[in-house]
Each structure stands twice: as C-alpha cells, then as structure tokens.
TILO-501160 format. One record per residue (C-alpha): x, y, z. Coordinates in steps of 0.05 Angstrom, whole numbers, plus 32768, in hexadecimal, padded with zeros to 4 digits. Layout:
TILO-501160
XYZ ...
***
This chain:
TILO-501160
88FC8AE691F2 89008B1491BA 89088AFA9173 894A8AF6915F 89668B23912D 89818B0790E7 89CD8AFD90E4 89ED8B3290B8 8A218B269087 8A698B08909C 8A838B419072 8A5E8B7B9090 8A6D8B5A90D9 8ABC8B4F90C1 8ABF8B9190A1 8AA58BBA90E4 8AD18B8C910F 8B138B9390E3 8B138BDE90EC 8B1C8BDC913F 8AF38C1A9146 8AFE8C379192 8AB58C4791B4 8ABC8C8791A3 8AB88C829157 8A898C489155 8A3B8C5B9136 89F68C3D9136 89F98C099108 8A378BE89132 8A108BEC9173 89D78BC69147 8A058B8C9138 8A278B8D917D 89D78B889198 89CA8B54915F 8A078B27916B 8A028B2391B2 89B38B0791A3 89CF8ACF917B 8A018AB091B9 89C68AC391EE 89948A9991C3 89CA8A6391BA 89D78A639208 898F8A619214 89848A2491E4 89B889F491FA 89B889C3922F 8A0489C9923D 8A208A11924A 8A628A079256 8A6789E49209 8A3B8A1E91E8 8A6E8A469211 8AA18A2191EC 8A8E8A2991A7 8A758A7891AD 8AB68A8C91D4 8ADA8AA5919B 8A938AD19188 8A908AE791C9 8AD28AFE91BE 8AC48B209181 8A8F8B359197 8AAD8B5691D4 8AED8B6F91A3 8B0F8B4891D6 8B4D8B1691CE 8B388AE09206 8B0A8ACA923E 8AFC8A9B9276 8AC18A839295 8AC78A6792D9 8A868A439305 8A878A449348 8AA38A02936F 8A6789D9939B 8A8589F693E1 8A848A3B93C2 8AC18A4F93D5 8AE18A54939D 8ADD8A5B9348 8AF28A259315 8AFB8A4192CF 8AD38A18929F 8AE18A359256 8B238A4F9245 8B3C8A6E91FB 8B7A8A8091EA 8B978A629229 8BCB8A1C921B 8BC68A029260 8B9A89CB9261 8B8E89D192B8 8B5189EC92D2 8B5D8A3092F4 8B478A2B9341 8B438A709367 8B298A7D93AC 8AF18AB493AF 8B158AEA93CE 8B408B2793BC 8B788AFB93A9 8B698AFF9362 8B408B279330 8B0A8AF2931E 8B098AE2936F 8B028B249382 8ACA8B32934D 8AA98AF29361 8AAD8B0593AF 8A948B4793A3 8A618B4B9366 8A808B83934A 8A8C8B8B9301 8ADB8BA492F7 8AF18BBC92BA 8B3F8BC392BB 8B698BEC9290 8BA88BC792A0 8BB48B8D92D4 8BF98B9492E4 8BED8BD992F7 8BE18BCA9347 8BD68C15935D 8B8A8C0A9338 8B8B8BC99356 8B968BDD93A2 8B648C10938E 8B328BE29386 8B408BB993C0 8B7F8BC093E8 8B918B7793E3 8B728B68939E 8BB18B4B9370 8BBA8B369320 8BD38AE5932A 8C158AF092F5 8C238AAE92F5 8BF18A9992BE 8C1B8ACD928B 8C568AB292A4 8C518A759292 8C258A849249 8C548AC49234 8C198AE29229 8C088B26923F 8BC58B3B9267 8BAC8B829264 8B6C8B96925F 8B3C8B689288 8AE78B70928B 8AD88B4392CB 8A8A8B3392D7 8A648B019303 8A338ADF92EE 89FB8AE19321 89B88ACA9330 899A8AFE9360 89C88AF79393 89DE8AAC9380 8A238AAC935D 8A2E8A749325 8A708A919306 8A9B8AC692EC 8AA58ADE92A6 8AEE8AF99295 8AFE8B179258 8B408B319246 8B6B8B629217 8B388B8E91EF 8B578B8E91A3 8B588BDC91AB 8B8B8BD691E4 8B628C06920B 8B328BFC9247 8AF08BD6922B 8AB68C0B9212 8A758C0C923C 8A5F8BE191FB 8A828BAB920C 8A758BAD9254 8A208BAD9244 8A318B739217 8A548B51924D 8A218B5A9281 89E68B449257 8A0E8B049245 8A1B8AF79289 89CA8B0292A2 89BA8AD09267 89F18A9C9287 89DB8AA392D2 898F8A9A92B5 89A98A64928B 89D68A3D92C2 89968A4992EF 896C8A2592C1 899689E792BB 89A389DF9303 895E89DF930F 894389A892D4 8982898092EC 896D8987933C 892B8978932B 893E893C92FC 8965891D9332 893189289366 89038905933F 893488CC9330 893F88CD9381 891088AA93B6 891088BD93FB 8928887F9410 8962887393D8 8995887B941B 897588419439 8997881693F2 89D5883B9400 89DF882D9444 89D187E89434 899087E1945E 896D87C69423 897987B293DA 895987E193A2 893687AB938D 890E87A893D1 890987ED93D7 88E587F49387 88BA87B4939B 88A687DA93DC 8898881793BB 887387F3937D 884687C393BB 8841880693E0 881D882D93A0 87ED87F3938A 87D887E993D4 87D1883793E4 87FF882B941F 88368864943E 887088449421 888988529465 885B881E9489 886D87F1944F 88BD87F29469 88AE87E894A8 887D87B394A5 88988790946B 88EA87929475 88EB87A894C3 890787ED94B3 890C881694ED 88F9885E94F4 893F886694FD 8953885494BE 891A88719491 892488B694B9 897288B494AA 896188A59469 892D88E99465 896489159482 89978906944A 895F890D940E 8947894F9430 89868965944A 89728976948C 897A895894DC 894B891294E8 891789289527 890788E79549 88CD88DC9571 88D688F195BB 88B488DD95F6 88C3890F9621 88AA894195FA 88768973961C 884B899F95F8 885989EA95F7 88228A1595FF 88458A4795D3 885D8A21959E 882989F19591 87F28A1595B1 87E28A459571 87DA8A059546 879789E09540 87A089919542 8781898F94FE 87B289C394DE 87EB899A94F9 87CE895494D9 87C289799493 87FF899B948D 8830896894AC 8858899C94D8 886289A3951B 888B89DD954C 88B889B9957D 88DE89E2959F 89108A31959F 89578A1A9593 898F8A47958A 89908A2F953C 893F8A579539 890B8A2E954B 88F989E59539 88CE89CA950B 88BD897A9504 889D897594C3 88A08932948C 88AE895D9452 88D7899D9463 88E189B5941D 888D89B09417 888F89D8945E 88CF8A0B944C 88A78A129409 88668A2A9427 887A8A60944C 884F8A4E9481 88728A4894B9 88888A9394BD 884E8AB694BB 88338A8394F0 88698A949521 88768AD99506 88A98AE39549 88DF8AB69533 890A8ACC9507 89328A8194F8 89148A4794ED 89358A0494E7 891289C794CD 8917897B94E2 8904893994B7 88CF890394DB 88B388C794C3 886C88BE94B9 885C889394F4 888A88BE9526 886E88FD9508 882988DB9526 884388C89565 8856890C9572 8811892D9557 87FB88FF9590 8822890B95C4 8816895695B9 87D6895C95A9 87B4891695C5 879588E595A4 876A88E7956C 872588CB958C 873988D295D3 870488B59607 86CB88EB9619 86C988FF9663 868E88D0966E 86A68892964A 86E288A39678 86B588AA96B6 8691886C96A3 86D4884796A4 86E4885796E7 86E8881E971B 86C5881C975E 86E8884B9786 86E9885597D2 869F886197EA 86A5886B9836 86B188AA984D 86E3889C987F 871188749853 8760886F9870 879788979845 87BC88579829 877388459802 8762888397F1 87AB888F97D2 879F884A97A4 87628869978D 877A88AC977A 87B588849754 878088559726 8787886296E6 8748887396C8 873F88AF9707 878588C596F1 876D88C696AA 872E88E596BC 8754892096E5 8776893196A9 8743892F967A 8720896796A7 875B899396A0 87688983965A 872189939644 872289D09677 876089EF964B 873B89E5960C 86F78A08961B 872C8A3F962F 87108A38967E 87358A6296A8 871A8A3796F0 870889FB96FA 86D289F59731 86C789A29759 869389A9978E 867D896A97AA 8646896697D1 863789459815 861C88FE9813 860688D997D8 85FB891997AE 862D89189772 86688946976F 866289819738 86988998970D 868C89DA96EC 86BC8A0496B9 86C38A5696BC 86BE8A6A9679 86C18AB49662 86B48AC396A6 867B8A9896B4 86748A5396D3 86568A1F96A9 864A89DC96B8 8679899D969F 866A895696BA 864889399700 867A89069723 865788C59753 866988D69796 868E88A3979F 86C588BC977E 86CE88F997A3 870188F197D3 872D88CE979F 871F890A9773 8733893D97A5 876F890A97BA 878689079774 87848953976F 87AA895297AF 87E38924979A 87EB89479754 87F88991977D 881D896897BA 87F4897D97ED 87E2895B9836 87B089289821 87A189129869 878A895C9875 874489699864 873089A19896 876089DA9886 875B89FF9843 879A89F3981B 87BA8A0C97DE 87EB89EB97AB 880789E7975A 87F989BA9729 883289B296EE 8803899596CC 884289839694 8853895896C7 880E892C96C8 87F7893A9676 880089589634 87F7899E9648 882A89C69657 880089ED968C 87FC8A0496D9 87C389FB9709 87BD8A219746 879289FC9776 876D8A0B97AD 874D89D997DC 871189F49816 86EA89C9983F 86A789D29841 866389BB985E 8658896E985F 86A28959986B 86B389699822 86EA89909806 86E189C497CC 871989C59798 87228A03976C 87618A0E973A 877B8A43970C 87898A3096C8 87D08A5C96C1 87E18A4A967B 88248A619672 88288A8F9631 88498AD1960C 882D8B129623 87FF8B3295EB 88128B6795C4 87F78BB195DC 87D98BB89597 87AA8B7B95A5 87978B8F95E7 87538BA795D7 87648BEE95E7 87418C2A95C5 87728C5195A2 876C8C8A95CB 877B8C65960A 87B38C3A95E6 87D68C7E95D3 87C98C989614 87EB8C649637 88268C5B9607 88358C9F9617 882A8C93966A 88538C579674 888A8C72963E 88A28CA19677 88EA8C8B9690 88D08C8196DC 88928C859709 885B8C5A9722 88218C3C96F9 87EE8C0C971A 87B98BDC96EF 87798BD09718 87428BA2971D 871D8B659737 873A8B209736 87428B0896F0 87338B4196CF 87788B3E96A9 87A08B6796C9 87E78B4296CA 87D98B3C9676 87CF8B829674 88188B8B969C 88358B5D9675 881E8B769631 88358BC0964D 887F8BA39656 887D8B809616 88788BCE9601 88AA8BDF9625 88DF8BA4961F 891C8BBB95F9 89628B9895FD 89768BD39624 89478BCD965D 894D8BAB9695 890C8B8D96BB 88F28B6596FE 88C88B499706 88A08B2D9745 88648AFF973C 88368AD09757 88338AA0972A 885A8AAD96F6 88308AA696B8 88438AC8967F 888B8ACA966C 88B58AF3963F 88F58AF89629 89258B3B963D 88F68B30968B 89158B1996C3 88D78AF996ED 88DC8AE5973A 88A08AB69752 88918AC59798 888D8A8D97CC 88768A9A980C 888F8A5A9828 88D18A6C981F 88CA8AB39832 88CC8ADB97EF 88978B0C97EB 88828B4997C2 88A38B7697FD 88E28B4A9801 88EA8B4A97AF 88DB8B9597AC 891E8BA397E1 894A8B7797B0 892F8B8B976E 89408BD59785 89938BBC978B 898A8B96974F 89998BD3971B 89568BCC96FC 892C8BFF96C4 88E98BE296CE 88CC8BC2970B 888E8B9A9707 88728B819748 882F8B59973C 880A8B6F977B 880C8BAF97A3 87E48B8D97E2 88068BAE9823 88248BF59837 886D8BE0982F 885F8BC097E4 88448C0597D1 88728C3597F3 88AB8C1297D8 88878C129798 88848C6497A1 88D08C6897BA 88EB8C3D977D 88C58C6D9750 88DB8CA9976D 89238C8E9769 891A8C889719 89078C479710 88C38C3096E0 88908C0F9711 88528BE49700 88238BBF9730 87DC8BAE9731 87AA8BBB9766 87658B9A9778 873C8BDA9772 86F88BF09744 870B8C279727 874D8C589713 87358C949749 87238C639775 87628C3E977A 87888C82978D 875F8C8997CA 876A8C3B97DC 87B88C4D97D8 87B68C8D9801 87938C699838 87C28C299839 87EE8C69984E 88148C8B981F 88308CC99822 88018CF597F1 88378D2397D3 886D8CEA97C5 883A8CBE97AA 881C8CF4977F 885A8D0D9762 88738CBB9759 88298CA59731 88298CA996E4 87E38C8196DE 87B38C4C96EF 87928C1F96C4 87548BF696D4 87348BC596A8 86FF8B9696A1 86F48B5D967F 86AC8B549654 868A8B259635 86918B2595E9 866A8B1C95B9 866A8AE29587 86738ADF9538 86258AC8953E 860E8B19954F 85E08B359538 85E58B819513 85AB8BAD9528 85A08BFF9523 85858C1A9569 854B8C49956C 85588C8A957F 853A8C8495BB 856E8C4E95CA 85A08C7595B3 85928CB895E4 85908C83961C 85D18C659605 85ED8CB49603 85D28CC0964D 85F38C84966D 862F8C949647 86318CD59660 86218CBC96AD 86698CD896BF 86748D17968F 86388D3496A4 866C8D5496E1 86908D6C96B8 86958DB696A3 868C8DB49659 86488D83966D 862E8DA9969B 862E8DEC9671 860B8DD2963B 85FA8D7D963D 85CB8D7E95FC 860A8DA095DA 863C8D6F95FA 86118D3695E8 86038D4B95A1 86558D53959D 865B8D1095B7 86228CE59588 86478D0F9541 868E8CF7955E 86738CAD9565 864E8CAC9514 86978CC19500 86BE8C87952C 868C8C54952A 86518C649503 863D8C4594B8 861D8C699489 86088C9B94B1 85E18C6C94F3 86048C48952A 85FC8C019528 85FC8BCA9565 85FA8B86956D 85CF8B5A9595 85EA8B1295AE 85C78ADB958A 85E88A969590 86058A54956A 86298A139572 86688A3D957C 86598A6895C3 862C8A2995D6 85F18A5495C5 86028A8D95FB 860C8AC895BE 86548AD095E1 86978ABC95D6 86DE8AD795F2 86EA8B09961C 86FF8B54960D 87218B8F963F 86F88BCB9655 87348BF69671 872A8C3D9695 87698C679693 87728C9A96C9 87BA8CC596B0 87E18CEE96E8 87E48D3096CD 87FB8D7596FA 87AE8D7F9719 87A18D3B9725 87E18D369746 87CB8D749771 87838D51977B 87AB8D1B9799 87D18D4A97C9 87988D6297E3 87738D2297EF 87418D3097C6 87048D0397C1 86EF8CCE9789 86C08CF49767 86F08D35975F 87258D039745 86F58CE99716 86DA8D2C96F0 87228D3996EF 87358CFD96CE 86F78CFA969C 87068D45968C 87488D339678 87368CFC9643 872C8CBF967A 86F58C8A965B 86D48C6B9699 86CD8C1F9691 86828C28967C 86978C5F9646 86D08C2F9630 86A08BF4962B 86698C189602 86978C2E95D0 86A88BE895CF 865F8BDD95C3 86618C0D958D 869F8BE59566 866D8BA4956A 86998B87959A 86698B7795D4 86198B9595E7 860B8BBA9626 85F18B8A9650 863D8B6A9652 864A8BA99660 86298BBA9695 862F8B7B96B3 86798B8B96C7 86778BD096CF 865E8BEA9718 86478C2C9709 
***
C-alpha cells in the first residue's frame, strides 16, 4: 500500500468544498485532495477490525467527500437472496432496510446485476424502464421521511464475482448527475470494502475453524460430554493415537456417529462403508494402491450430481486440485466424508489387502483334494467349493490382471506330472506357478462352476464367461475355453476382457501421416472401412478409438459385438449370442431399420455379413468391421472371393486398416548410432516394397538418398540417426521389453484403386498402387517406429510376414 498522503488544512478542504464547483470547473489541485481524502477512509477501512463502525464514523466524509448529502451501505443476507442495509445517515428510521436482489428496487437491481447506475433523477421512470423494464424507485422511504431523493450513485461491492454489498449514495450537493470524479471515488472505495470484508470473513472463518473440532457435533447431539471429547483428544495426542480409534475404543462411538459428525464440520454427504461395493476398472483402475493410501481419496462411482469421491478430508482433496486433472473427462465432481477405519475398509475391499497371501503360501494351504482320477461329481463339486482352491482360483486371475496378461494358459498333464499355469504377456507366454496333480480336476471343476458349464462333461470342448465381479474384487470378464486333450485331461484357456474406455485416436500410436490420413478416410458421411489382422492384434481398440472420433451427440451408432468390451457413452452395443439366435447377420438386418449413422459390426466372417455390410454402405450409412487377414491388399482379394460383387464393393470401400501389435521397448534401452553399413541395410529392407514403384525403379540410389535426408529431418539428432538396443531390469523382468505398441498399414480407396478392384486385379498391383499413393506397409510403419526409439527391428520383424 502506498504511503498515505498528509492531511491538508480543514480550511483549504472547507474552502474548495464551500464553493460547489460542478466537474466542469474543478482543477488539479481539487482532484489532488479528492485523491488524498479518499486515501485517508481507504487506510482507515483497511486498519479496523469492524467495517461497518469505520463505516459509521467516515459516512459523513464519504459524503463530503463524494459532495453527496447521504448514503447506505447494505451486506448481503447469509441465503443471498437478498441485501440488509447496514449504515444509514441522514435517514430517522431506526429499521434495517431488507430488499430482495432483483429489479424491484435500485440497490436490488444493482446488486443482481453488477452494474454501476448513476441516476440523474429517480422518480423519473422513463430512465428507469430504460435500464431495465421492471426496475422501480421504492417511494415509500420519502414518504414516510419527507425527504426528497434525486440524484442516486449505486455500486456493488464485489469480490471477483462474490458480492458482499451495495454502496448507495444519494443527492449530489450540485443537484446535478454525480461527475465521473465522484463515480472513480466511489468505485475505489468500494474495491477497498469488498477486499476489506474479504479479509475479515476469512480471519473470522479461519478463527472459528480453529476453535472447531471435527467431532464438536458429536457434544451437540449429545453423544458425548465436551469434557470426554477434550480428554479423548488430549489421551489421543500424548498416545499418538487417531483420535478416531480413541472414540471408538474408548466411549463405543460408532462410525455412524463420528461420520455424521464429519459431514456437518465439512459440510458435505457422510459415505459409509459398503459391502457391496465392486471395483470399477475405470474409476479405480488409473489409481495405484499406494496413491490412494497417501492421499486419502478414493473414486466411487458416476452419479448424476458428477462423480463421487470418498475422501476423509474433502476441503484437503477440493484444495488440491487433484482430482481433475486425474479424471480430466468429468466435468463435476462431488465429494463424500469417511471415517478413518471405513476409509480402510474400502481401500481393502477395492484394492485387497495390504500383505495378501503369495500364490504359493496359498498353494501350500490347500487341503488334500480328490486324487483318483475317476472321482464321482458330488466329491469333485466339494472340492472345487474348499476354500483355499476358491482362494487360489482367484488369486490366479487377480495376479493375471496385474502383470496386464491378456490369457491365461492351465495345462495339466497326464498322470502324476504337475499341471502348468502360464500367463501371455505382451504377446508371449511366460510361466507362473506348477500345481500337484492332484488338484487338477478340482481346478478345472472350479473353473467350470465359476463360467456354469457341464462339469460332468469332460470329452467335448466347451466354452463359457466368467463375471469374475461376481467371484472377486475385479470388476473383469473371462472368456473360457475348455479342450480335452491327451491323457484324459482337459485344457482351460480364458480371455482376460477387462472392461474399459476406448483410447483416444491421438494415443493410438499412429504416425502422423497415417493419423491424418485416416481422419480424413473415416470422416466421409458413408462407406465401408474394414480393420485387419490376426487374433489379438487390437483390432476392436482400434474400432473403438475410431468411433470415439467420430461420436458426436448427433450421431447415432450400433453396435454388434462379441464380447462386448469396451464401452462408451453416445454407442448403442448389441452382444451377440448364438444360443439365442442373435448373430452378426441377424443384428446387421435390424440395425439397417434401426435409423442408424454409423454401423459397427465386430466381425465380417461369412458372405451375408459382408454383402450386407456393402448394401448398408451403399445406402449411406458409415460401416466398420474387422477382418482376419495379413495385410490391407490382401484383405480385398479375401472379400472378392467370399463373393462380392467387384463394382458395388469397390465403389462402397473407403479403406482398410491392418495393424500389428510389437513388442516395445523398455525405459532400460539402450541409445546407440548405427554404422552406415547398418544403416544402407536398414534403407534396403525399408525399401523391399517401393522398389515397384515408378519413382524407385527410375532412379533407387536417388529415391533412397530422398528417403535417408527426409528421416535426419523427422527423426534424426544432430545430424545421425540414433536406435536403441533392448537391454533389461527389474521392471520388464530382465526381457529389455515392456508394453505393446500398433504397427498399422493403411490401404485408402482412391478412383484407381477402386478401378484395380473392378478389374480383379492381383495383390501385388494393389500393393504398388497403394505404396505409390502414400500407404506405409506394416514393416515401413514399424521401422519408423524404430526410428522414434519406440521398439528395434527384431520386434519388428518378428510380427511382420514379409
């Protein structure tokens, strides 16, 4: 704050005042004193505990100050709805003044709006309508004083956008409309009253909070005496005990209670601990255990309010900002009280204990189970149901979904040979525990009862679903399959299908020039776009991320799936089921009278799937599908001779994407610069498919210089390209890889490949097309991946055919 000016003489003040100069005729030195008098109340306001009695004693400078002949202040009430005046000069009625914030007075309307009004006269109501058509001067005041208002200067007095009051001052002394003086004068005053009110509130919120316990409602419901509750806090500190344990231990307190208490201190709903809670893969997923124990917070669940959050402090939580940028989708967020203990019975619950049992101190715990072979139903049912198998069962799946397997592989063998349980990780099977064989058939019987299959049959393959929700603390699917094999044994096999939000296109792992080339493809109103590849390769996450892309409230989209995995809101999703007759054929006939924009169908496996496909996209509808194919080219051929109709097809496809999924490369890697040796190898194999094409075959050494100066600008540094090498830690388990990344070929449908397709044209002539045109093959794709430092070539090549 700037120093403040010295008062200047009474006289000088009195003389300047007495001679009710208009603005007009008023000169420097007034505008000095004006500047210098208004200094002296601001400092006063700032310097007093009580604002409404410095208010008090300055009114009548303020009104001199102003040239004005009264004022009101008014705060606003504690439902802010309406204003209270607080200070009043001049004014013999000793009543407060109440007036709702609206248009139905001058100090309401200014108060409802924020607008500053400076009125020449009040009762002329022509200015007033044309301020606000129902904005009215409240006579009744002058009626009953005799005195006459004229002039008015309204303000509010405002925080940001936090209203505290309204300043009023009325009848300038000129008897004219108050000068733009008076009006800076008035608004600096009122920024020094909003700061100043601000202030206060805030010492006396925090004065009272610090006064204030948690558990003061506990006194005032008359749970406990304050007496108790200061002995149980004082026995609480000197023992470094949760004063929380202390109430419930001590005085029987129930959670109840203490969490009724903790929703009126904080102001916010009590979240008791739930049983029947089940984890959410995509609420609590995203959080580490650890994170949740440190920072005391925990998602529950969406609610139409925004979505939940159990925390034991919310102000700490609301304060930290946290929570938003964790789940950067929602846009509300509403927060719940807990106790300590229930806050731990849910972190529990959720994420499971703290020093669960290891799979073989689980293993170790198991009974005897049934060792002959030939063991009736009834015993082998009793076995399946002990609890340590049941325990051990869903340990396996539990630790399955957190080494982010995507199988899980039980192959007994015949005879006394132990059963093996292996995990696919990042594509590759890696071993997890041996089981006795004794406990096979009750393994594979468990297995069986969790999916409700025939546990009597044990020489026909069978296939079932786990809701594993159902069983544990995941909230995950399974999709088993059982096979018999040699020895009298049965195989079991299942899918982890963890239910979760499609990824955004942006995080795809797509090179930009393929993300902008398919933006562009599947942005076209209607046609037919297929994703191909292997099993697992990522396919349906690939769909799904595409009609993320494309989901807008004014879209409408099926689709058919089998299983439904990923789920997104603005979809509708049909699961198929076989058993019940609904198939991709079946769904395809009633998506087309179902009015849709966007049809996804997550298999094209037979000719009627695919013609329909062609015929929905020829009658302008969006189509997407995948196929199990190697390559783009390759999949066009695989269409025509499932029998489609070259020209319809043709003029229906807008693209086909295949993809890959690589190995990638730890955080261990290891930079290196390659020889150039390596690098005219690297060149060559890159160049494997453009050597066909035009450009390459008129001049390769050109081409290939072309090619190695475009990759030093994309990916080079400081002049050299730069690779990795896998190396290994702790982290991959010593392997050098961790994760997964796409490799994605996109083939576009423009007018010649559209006539290549006419004319049955072979692979290869669809592939120089396509690579003329700006296609990366999967290997191209995957050694510009190399390139980035994403993955080496060996990963590369590993997946790629060709």
């Amino acid at each position: 704050m700037s120093a403040v000016l010295p008062r200047p003489p009474d006289s000088e003040l009195a003389f300047l005042e007495s001679q009710q100069l208009p603005p007009d005729k008023r000169g420097v030195s007034f505008e000095a004193l004006f500047y210098r008098r208004l200094q002296q109340v601001t400092t006063r306001i700032h310097d007093t505990e009580n604002v409404e009695q410095i208010m008090l004693e300055s009114s009548q400078d303020i009104c001199k100050l102003l040239n004005a002949d009264r004022l009101t202040l008014y705060a606003v009430t504690e439902d802010r709805s309406a204003i209270i005046s607080k200070v009043k000069t001049g004014l013999n009625t000793s009543r407060d003044l109440k007036l709702p914030i609206s248009a139905q007075s001058i100090a309401g309307y200014v108060a409802l709006s924020g607008q500053v009004l400076n009125i020449a006269d009040v009762y002329d109501e022509e200015a007033l309508r044309r301020i606000n058509p129902s904005l009215m001067f409240l006579k009744e005041v002058d009626k009953r004083s005799g005195y006459r208002t004229r002039q008015m200067l309204v303000l509010p007095i405002a925080d940001g956008e936090k209203l505290h009051g309204v300043l009023q001052v009325i009848n300038n002394k000129n008897d004219q409309p108050f000068g733009e003086l008076e009006v800076e004068g008035a608004t600096q005053l009122c920024k020094t009253l909003a700061t100043a009110i601000r202030q206060r509130m805030q010492k006396a919120s925090d004065e009272q909070r610090r006064r204030a316990t948690k558990y003061d409602a506990l006194v005032n419901d008359g749970v406990m005496t304050a007496a108790e509750l200061q002995e149980c806090i004082r026995k609480a500190r000197e023992q470094g005990e949760p004063v929380e344990r202390m109430l419930m231990e001590n005085f029987r307190i129930r959670p109840g209670q203490i969490g009724a208490s903790l929703s009126k201190f904080f102001g916010v709903p009590y979240e008791p601990f739930n049983a029947g809670r089940i984890r959410s893969e995509q609420l609590q997923g995203p959080l580490k255990r650890e994170f949740v124990q440190e920072h005391r917070w925990i998602p529950l669940e969406e609610s139409p309010e925004g979505l939940v959050i159990m925390c034991t402090d919310p102000e700490a939580v609301r304060g930290s900002r946290v929570v938003p940028q964790v789940f950067p989708r929602f846009t509300k967020f509403t927060y719940r009280v807990t106790t300590q203990a229930e806050f731990d019975e849910t972190l529990v619950q959720l994420y499971g204990g703290d020093k669960e049992a290891s799979i073989d101190e689980l293993l170790a715990d198991m009974g005897g189970a049934l060792e002959e072979e030939n063991g009736d139903e009834t015993a082998l049912e009793s076995a399946a149901a002990d609890n340590e198998l049941v325990k051990f069962v869903n340990k396996v799946i539990v630790d399955a979904y957190q080494q982010k397997a995507s199988d899980i592989h039980i192959e007994p063998m015949p005879g006394k040979s132990k059963t093996g349980i292996r995990f696919r990780i990042d594509g590759s099977l890696q071993p997890y525990i041996e089981v006795p064989s004794h406990f096979r058939q009750a393994l594979v019987t468990r297995l069986k009862i969790m999916c409700d299959l025939d546990i009597s049959e044990k020489r026909k393959p069978q296939d079932g679903k786990i809701k594993f929700r159902k069983f544990g603390p995941l909230d995950i699917e399974l999709r088993v399959a059982t096979i018999p094999s040699a020895g009298g044994v049965e195989d079991v096999v299942m899918r982890i299908l963890a239910a979760g939000e499609p990824i955004p296109l942006e995080k795809l792992g797509l090179t930009p020039h393929n993300r902008e080339r398919l933006e562009k493809t599947v942005s076209k109103p209607y046609g037919l776009f297929y994703v191909c590849g292997p099993t697992g390769s990522g396919k349906t996450t690939t769909l799904h991320s595409i009609l993320k892309f494309l989901n807008t409230p004014d879209t409408k989209i099926w689709t058919a799936e089998d299983p439904v995995e990923i789920t997104q809101k603005g979809l509708r999703q049909v699961q198929i089921n076989k058993k019940a007759g609904i198939d991709f054929a079946t769904i395809m006939r009633a998506f087309l009278r179902a009015d849709p924009d966007i049809i996804m169908v997550g298999e094209s496996r037979d000719h009627e799937t695919v013609s329909m496909g062609v015929e929905a996209s020829l009658t302008g509808h969006l189509v997407f599908s995948t196929l199990h194919t190697n390559s783009a080219p390759e999949s066009i051929v695989r269409l025509l001779d499932m029998g489609m109709d070259p020209f319809n097809f043709a003029d229906a496809l807008l693209g086909i994407l295949a993809q890959r999924l690589a190995k990638k490369l730890c955080d261990c890697k290891q930079e290196y610069a390659p020889d150039q040796e390596e690098v005219k190898l690297f060149i060559a194999e890159y160049a494997e498919e453009l050597r066909n094409t035009t450009a390459w075959k008129a001049d390769y050494a050109g081409e290939a210089k072309k090619l190695y100066e475009s990759w030093l600008k994309l990916y080079g540094q400081g002049g050299h390209l730069r690779f990795h090498k896998a190396v290994g830690c702790d982290k991959c388990n010593q392997t050098g890889y961790k994760g997964r990344l796409g490799l994605h070929e996109l083939l576009v449908a423009d007018d010649e490949m559209k006539r290549l397709i006419q004319e049955r044209a072979r692979v290869a002539a669809l592939f120089a097309h396509a690579v003329e045109t700006g296609m990366r093959t999967l290997k191209m794709d995957g050694m510009e991946k190399v390139m980035l430092g994403l993955t080496d070539l060996k990963q590369v090549r590993a997946v790629c055919i060709k």
